[in-house]
Structure formats: C-alpha cells, structure tokens
N, C-alpha and C positions, 0 to 999 in steps of 0.2 A: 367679308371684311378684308379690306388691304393691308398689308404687314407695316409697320413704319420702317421708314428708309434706316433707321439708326438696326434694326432686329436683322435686317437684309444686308446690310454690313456688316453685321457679326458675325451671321452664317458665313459671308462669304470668308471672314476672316478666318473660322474654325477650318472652312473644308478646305480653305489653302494650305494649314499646315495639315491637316489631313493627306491632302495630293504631295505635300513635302517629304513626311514621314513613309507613305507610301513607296515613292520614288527613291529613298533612300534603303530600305529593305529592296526591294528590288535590283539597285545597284549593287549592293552587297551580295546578292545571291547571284549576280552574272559574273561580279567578280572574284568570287570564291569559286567558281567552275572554270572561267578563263583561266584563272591561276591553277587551277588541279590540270586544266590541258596543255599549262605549259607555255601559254603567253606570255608569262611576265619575261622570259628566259629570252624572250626575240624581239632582235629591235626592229622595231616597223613603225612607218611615219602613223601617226592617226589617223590621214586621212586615209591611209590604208586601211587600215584595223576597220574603220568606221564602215569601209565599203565591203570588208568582208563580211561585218554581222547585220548592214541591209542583206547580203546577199541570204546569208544565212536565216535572218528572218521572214525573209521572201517565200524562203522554204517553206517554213513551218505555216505560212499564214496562207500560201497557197492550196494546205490541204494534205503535202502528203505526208506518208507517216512516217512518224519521227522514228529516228533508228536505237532500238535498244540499247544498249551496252557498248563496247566498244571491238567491235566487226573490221577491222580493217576492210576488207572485200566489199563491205555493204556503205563505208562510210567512201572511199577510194571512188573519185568524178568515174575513170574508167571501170570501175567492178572488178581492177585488178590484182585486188590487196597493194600491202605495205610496201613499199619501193616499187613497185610498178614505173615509176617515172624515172628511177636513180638510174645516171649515168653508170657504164663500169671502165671508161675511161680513164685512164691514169695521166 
C-alpha cells in the first residue's frame, strides 16, 4: 500500500529538522575544538579557514590515522616538531 503524499510530507518535514538538529551538534562540536586549538585568536579570511578543514578532512576521509593527542613532531607537514618552520632572523 502507498503512503499518502500528506504522511510523506511529514516524514520529510520531521527528518529535516532532524538533519537541522543534527548539524547543529556537530557544528558545536568542531567549534568547541577549533576554539580549544586556538582559531578564534587568528584572523583568517574564510575562505581560507574553509580550505584548511577540506584539507584537513581529506585527511581523515582518506583513511589515515588520525593522530592522538597533541605530538608536535607527528602533527608538524615536515615531522619536524614545533618551530621547525620559524625564521631566526631578526
């Protein structure tokens, strides 16, 4: 037996605020971690920011393993730890 169109409009209206409420815990919980690493502190255009956490989810979706704790050395693009990059130029 077919649903009636009015039943199949409902569902869909529950499971949108369902995908709303979803999306809204989710957003809080990337933002309560960007904020403990220190984003809010740096100004950066969005469309940067945007292109770092594609980049950064490219990571995680590509498979490899996500890095524990905070390793400078292990999280560091060269594997050189903390300042690896810092000029000592004056």
């Amino acid at each position: 037996m077919k649903k009636p169109t009015a039943k199949i409009r409902d569902e869909i209206a529950r499971l949108q605020e369902q995908l709303k409420q979803a999306e809204t815990r989710d957003a809080e919980r990337i933002g309560r971690i960007a904020l403990r690493a220190g984003i809010g502190e740096i100004e950066v255009e969005e469309t940067d920011l945007l292109s770092a956490f594609e980049d950064v989810a490219g990571r995680f979706r590509a498979g490899t393993k996500p890095v524990q704790g905070r390793n400078p050395a292990a999280t560091s693009p060269n594997g050189a730890g903390e300042g690896a990059g810092e000029s000592t130029e004056t």
